[in-house]
C-alpha positions in Angstrom: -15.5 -2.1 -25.7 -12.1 -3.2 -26.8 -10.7 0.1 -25.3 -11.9 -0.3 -22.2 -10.9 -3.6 -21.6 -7.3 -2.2 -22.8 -7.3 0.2 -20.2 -8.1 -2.2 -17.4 -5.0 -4.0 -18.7 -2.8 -1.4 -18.0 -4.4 -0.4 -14.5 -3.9 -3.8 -13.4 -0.2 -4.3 -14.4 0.6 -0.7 -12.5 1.7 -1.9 -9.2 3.5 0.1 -5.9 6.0 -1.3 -3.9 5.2 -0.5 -0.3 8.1 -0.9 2.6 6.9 -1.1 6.8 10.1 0.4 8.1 9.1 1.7 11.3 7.2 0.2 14.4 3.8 0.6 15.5 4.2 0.4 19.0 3.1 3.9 20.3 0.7 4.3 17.2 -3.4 4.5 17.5 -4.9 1.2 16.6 -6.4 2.9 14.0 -3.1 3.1 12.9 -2.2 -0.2 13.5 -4.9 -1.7 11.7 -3.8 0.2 8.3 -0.9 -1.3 8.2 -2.2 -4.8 9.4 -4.8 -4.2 6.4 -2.1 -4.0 3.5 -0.7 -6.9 4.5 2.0 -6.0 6.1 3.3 -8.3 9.2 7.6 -7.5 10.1 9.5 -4.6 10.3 11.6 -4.3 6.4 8.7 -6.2 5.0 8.1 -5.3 1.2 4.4 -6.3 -0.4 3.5 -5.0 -4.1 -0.2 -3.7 -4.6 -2.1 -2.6 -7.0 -1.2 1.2 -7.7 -5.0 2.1 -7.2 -6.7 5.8 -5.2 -7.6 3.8 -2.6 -4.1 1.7 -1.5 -2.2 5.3 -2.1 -4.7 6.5 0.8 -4.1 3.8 3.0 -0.6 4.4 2.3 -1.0 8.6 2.8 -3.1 7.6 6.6 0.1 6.3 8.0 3.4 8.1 6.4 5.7 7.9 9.3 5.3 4.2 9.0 5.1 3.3 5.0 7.4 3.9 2.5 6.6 3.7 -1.2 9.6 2.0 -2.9 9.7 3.1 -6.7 
């Protein structure tokens, strides 16, 4: 049990640095709502989230948009 809890550790301290550098004016709300949904509000804005599957997907839906920052 003490392993696991080790590993969630180091999961949770991995973190992604993610940059909205271009505009979603001419985009699909789908689209829009991506990058709404991580947070992300002005144009040169940088969040950090967890380095997860699921944030690198939401990431991978709009790369013309995102940039991941290392």
């Amino acid at each position: 049990m003490a392993a696991k809890k080790k590993i969630d550790k180091d999961a949770a301290a991995l973190k992604i640095r993610i940059q909205y550098y271009r505009s979603t004016i001419a985009c699909s709300t789908n689209q829009k709502e991506v990058v709404r949904s991580l947070g992300l509000r002005k144009l040169n804005q940088i969040v950090e989230r967890p380095d997860t599957p699921s944030m690198r997907g939401a990431v991978a839906k709009v790369p013309h948009l995102l940039r991941i920052i290392e």
